[in-house]
N, C-alpha and C positions, 0 to 999 in steps of 0.2 A: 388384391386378396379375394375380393367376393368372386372375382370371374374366375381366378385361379379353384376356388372354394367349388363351384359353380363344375367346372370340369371334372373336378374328382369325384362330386358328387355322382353326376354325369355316367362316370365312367364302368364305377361300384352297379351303381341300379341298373345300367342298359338302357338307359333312354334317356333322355333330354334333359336337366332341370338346371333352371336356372330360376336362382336368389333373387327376392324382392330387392331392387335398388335402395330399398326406407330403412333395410335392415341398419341399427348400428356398428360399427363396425368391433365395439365393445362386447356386444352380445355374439356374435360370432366369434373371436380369441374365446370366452367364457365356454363356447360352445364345442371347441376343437378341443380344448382342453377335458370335457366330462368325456368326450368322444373317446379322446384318448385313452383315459380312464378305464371305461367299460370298454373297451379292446382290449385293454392289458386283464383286467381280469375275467372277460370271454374267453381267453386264451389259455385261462388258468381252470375254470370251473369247465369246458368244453375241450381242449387241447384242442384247440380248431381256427384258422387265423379269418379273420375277416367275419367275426364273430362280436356285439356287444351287447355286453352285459352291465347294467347301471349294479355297482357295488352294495347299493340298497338292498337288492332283489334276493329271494332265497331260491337256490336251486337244491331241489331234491330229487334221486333218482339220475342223476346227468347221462349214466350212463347209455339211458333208454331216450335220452333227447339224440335225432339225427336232422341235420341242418343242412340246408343249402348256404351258400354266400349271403353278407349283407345281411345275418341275423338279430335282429333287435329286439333289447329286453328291457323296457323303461325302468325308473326307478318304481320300487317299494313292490315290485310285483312278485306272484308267489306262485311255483312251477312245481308241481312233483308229477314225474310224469313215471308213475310205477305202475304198469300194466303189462299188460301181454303184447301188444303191439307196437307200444311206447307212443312216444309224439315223435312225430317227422314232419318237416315244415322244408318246402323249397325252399327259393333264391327270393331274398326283397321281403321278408315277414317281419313284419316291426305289430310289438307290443304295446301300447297305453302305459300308463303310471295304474298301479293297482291292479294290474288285469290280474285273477285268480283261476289257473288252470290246477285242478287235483282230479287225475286219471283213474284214482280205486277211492271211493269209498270208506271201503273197508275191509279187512284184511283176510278178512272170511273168504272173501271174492275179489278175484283180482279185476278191474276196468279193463273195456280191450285196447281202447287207445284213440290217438286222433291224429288225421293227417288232415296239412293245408299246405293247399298249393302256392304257388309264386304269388311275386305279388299282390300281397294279403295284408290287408293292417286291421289288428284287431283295437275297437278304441278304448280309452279309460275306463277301469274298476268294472269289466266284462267277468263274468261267473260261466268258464267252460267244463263243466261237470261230471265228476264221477260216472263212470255208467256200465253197466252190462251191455251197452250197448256202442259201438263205435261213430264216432264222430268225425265226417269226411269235409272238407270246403275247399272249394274251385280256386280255380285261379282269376286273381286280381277283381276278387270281392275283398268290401268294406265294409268294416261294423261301427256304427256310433258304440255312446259310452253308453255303461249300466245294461250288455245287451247279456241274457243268458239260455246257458243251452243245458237240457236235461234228459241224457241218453237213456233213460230208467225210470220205473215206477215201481211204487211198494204193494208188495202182495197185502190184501186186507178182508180176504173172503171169508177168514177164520175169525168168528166173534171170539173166542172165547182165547183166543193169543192177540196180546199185542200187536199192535203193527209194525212195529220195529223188529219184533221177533219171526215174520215170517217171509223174509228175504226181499229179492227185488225179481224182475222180471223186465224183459224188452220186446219192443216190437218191431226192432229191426236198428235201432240206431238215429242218428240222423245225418241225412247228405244235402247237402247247400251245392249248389252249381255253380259255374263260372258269373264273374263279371255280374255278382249280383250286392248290392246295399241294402243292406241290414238297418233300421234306423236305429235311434237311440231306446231304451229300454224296452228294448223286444226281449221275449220268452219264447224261446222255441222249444217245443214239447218230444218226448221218445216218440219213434213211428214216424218222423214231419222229414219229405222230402222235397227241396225249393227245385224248381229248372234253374234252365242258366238265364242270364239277364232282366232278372228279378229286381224289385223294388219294397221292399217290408216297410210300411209306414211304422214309424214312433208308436211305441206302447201296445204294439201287434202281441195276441197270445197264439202262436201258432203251433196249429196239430192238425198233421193230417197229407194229401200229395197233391201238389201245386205243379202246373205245366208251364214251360220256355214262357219269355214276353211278358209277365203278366204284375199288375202293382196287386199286393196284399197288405188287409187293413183290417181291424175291428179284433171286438174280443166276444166267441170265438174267430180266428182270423177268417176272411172268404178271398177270391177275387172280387176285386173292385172296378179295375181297369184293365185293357188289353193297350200292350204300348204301341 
């Protein structure tokens, strides 16, 4: 079963994976069974096969979701992906339990969108956020949990209007590069462009343009190290 389990796996992702031996073999049936599950109704909320969606989750806007193979939507998670560009995700993106993706705001303003490449997992109860500004991320980065991104900031120059009444503004979006780790409750700020093969330590506030190679840390984030 596990080697059998181990191959399919294998076969879906394009590369290698092979099951801890410790696994019980109880937890895997349990396992093929939710799988199943969220296949059948990917197939239903996506018309798109090799697609899962945990029955938890809400999708909103579907039509603006476009996926590669081997799409993953944990339980309880919540998607509206209504923008002008939509969300497009390659091959291999699996989502956290809770991860919270909402593309507009507010309906005043449409969001532009976000795309992420292959092999991406984004982790648990992550906030990828509304924005005027677009959200890009590499292929085969990884985000711990609690991590959020904020494509926008609020116009506030006007004393005498609220700040809620005088819209938003961006300053370009933000792009994360390839093969880079994100740690766990990072905030990445509009304007913040990572290179590729990045490392963001836990609790990083990041704004601002970061180059290839390099670990980011502290609040405001700086380089730390060159790897």
């Amino acid at each position: 079963m596990k080697y059998f389990l181990s191959k399919l796996i294998s076969k879906q992702k394009g590369e290698t994976f092979v099951l801890d031996s410790d696994i019980p073999l109880l937890y895997i049936l349990k396992l093929l069974i939710n799988k199943s599950i969220s296949l059948f109704y990917g197939l239903i909320m996506l018309k798109k096969n090799k697609v899962y969606i945990n029955p938890t989750s809400i999708i909103k806007c579907s039509s603006k979701i476009h996926c590669g193979k081997n799409f993953n939507i944990g339980p309880y998670c919540y998607i509206d992906a209504l923008s002008r560009k939509g969300l497009v995700c390659g091959d291999n993106v699996s989502m956290g339990f809770h991860t919270h993706i909402e593309l507009t705001g507010s309906l005043k303003l449409l969001g532009q969108g976000m795309k992420i490449g292959n092999n991406v997992g984004l982790g648990s109860h992550g906030h990828y956020g509304s924005g005027a500004g677009f959200v890009e991320i590499g292929n085969d980065t990884i985000f711990g949990n609690y991590v959020s991104l904020h494509p926008e900031n609020h116009n506030y120059s006007d004393k005498e209007i609220p700040i809620r009444l005088q819209g938003v503004n961006s300053k370009g979006g933000i792009k994360i590069g390839n093969n880079c780790w994100i740690g766990a409750k990072v905030t990445i700020l509009d304007g913040t462009v990572i290179g590729d093969n990045c490392i963001v330590a836990a609790g990083a506030v990041v704004n601002g343009v970061f180059p290839d190679n390099v670990i980011i840390g502290g609040i405001p984030a700086k380089v730390i190290k060159q790897k």
